[in-house]
C-alpha positions as CSV (number, residue, x, y, z in Angstrom):
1,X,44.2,-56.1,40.9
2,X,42.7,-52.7,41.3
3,X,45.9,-50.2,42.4
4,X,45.3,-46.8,43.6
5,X,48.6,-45.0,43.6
6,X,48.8,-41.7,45.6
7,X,51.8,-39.3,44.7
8,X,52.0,-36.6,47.4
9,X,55.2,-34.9,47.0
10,X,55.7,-31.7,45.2
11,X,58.9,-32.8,43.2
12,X,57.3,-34.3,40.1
13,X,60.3,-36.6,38.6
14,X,63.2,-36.1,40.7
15,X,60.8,-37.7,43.4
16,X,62.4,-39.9,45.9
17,X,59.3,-40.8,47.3
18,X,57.3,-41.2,43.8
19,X,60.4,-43.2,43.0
20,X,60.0,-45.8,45.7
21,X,56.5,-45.7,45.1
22,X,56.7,-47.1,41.5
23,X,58.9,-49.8,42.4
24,X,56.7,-51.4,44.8
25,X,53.8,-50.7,41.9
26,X,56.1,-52.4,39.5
27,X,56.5,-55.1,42.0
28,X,53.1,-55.6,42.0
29,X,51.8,-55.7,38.4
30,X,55.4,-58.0,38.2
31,X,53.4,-60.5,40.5
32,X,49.7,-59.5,39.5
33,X,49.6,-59.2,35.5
34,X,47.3,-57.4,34.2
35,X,46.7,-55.5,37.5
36,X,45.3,-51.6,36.4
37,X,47.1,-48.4,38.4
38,X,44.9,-44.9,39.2
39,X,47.4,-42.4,39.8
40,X,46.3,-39.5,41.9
41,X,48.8,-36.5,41.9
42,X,47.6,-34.6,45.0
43,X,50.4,-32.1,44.5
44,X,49.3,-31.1,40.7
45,X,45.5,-31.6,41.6
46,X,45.2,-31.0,45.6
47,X,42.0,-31.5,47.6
48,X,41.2,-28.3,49.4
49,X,41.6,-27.7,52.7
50,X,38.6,-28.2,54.9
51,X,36.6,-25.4,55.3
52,X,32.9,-24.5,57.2
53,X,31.2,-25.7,53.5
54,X,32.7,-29.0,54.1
55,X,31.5,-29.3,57.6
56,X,28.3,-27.9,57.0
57,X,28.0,-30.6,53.9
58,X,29.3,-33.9,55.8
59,X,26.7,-33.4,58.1
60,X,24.0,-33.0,56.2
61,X,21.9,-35.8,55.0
62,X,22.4,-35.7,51.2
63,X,18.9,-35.4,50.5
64,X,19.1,-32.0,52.1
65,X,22.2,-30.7,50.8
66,X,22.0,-27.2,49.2
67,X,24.1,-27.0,45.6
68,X,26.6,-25.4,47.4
69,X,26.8,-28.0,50.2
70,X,27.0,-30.9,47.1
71,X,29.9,-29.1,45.6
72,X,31.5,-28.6,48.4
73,X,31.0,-32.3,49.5
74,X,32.4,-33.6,45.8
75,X,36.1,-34.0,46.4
76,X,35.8,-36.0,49.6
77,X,33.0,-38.3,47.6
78,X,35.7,-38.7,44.7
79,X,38.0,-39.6,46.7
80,X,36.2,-42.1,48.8
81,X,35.0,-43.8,45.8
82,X,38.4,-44.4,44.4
83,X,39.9,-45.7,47.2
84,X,36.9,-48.1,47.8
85,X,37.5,-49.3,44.1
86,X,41.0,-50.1,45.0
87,X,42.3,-53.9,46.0
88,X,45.9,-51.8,46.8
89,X,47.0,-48.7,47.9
90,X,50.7,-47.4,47.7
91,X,51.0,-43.9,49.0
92,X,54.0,-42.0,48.2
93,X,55.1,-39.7,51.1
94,X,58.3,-37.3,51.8
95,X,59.5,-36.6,54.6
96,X,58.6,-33.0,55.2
97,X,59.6,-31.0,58.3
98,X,59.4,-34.6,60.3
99,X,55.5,-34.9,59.2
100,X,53.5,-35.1,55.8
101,X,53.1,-32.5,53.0
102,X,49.9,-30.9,53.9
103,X,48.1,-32.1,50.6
104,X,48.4,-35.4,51.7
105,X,47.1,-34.4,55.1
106,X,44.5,-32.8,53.0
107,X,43.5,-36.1,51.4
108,X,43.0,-37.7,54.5
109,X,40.8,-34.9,55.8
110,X,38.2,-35.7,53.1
111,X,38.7,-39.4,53.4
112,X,37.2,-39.3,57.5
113,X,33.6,-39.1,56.7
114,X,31.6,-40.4,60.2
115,X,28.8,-43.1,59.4
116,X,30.9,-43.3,55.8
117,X,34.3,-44.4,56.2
118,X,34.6,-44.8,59.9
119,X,31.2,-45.5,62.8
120,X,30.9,-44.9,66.4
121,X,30.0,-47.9,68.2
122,X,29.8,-48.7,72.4
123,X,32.8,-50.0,72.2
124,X,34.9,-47.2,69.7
125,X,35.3,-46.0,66.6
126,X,35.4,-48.8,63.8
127,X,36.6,-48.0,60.2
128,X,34.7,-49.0,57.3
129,X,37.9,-49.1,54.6
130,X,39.0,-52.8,55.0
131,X,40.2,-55.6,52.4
132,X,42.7,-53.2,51.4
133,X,46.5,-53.5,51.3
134,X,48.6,-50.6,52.2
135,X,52.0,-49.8,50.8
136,X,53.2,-46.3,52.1
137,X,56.9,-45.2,50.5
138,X,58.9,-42.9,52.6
139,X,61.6,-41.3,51.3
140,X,63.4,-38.9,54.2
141,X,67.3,-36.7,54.3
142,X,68.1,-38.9,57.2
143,X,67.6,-42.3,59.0
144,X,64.2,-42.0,61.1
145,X,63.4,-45.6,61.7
146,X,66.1,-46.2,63.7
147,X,68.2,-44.6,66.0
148,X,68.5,-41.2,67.8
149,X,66.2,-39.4,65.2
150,X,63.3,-42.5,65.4
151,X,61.3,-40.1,67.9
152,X,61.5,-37.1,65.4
153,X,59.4,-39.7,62.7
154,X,55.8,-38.1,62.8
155,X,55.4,-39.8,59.4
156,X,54.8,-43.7,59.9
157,X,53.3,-43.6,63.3
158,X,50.8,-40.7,62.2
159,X,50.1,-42.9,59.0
160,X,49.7,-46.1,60.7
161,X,47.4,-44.7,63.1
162,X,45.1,-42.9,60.8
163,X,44.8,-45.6,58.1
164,X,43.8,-48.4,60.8
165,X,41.6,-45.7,62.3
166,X,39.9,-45.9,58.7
167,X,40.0,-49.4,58.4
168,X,43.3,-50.6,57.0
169,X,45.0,-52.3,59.1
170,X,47.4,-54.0,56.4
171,X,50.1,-51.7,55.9
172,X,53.5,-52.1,55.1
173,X,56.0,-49.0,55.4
174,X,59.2,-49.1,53.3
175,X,62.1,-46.5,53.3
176,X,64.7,-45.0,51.0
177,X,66.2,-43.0,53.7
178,X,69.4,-41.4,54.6
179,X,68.9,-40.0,51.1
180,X,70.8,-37.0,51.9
181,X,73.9,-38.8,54.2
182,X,77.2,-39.6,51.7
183,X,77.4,-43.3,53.8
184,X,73.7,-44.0,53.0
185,X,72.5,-42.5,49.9
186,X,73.8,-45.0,47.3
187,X,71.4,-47.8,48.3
188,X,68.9,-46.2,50.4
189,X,66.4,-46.8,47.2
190,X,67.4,-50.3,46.4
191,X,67.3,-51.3,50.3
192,X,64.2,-49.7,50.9
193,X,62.3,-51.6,47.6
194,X,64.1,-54.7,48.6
195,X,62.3,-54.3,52.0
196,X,59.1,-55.1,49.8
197,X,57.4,-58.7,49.4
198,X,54.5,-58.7,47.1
């Protein structure tokens, strides 16, 4: 089992989300010996933000590309290739300002490649990412799956929605939340890695 593990907070160690995130990962190799993890830290090694290079770039045949154009098109090609090598994805995600940290917005941005990762056919969009298994790890201050705060959560709908759009349409979303609420925060890790079958 090939894992892909993306750490998008900005918190290093003290990670709630990273936290969760290793759990489920240790969950897995548990169940899956000899499974191998890629960690990608896309808050110590961010993808840049699109820009007119990278436009110009995905839509130019490759064949055709200037050397500017190929550099500029060499993130997004990374990280397609890595996440096509992976069986499993578990993507690490905080709950920032009721959405996700930009780099991981970022990531995404590079990952939507037309004719690559997702096609246009007479009937819709179809993604090309599929056989994968999706893990996302949300760690948030309050309770947002539930609740009068459940239509603040811009997080797991946003996520859902762009990862089928890509393909992946097997996604689990656990939670370590109320992180930051005295009644809550003792075993908002626990219950959220508990919420996990593997």
């Amino acid at each position: 089992m090939h894992i892909l593990q993306i750490i998008s907070s900005s918190r290093g160690a003290a990670s709630q989300s990273t936290q969760l995130s290793q759990g489920i990962i240790d969950k897995l190799l548990a169940a899956h010996p000899g499974g191998q993890v890629v960690v990608r830290d896309l808050a110590a090694d961010p993808l840049p933000y699109l820009e007119e290079a990278h436009l110009q770039a995905y839509f130019t045949p490759a064949e055709g590309r200037s050397p500017e154009q190929q550099a500029a098109v060499r993130h997004s090609d990374e990280a397609i290739a890595q996440i096509m090598a992976a069986d499993v994805l578990v993507i690490g995600v905080p709950f920032y300002n009721f959405s996700v940290p930009a780099s991981l917005k970022s990531w995404l941005d590079h990952l939507t490649r037309a004719g690559i990762t997702f096609r246009y056919t007479p009937t819709g969009p179809e993604g090309l990412i599929t056989g994968k298994k999706v893990y996302v790890a949300i760690a948030s201050g309050g309770i947002y799956s539930e609740g009068p705060m459940q239509a603040y959560d811009f997080v797991a709908p946003y996520l859902r929605w762009m990862l089928s759009f890509l393909g992946m349409t097997d996604v689990t979303i656990a939670r370590a939340e109320g992180l930051k609420l005295p009644e809550f925060q003792e075993n908002a890790m626990q219950k959220g890695l508990d919420s996990v079958l593997v």
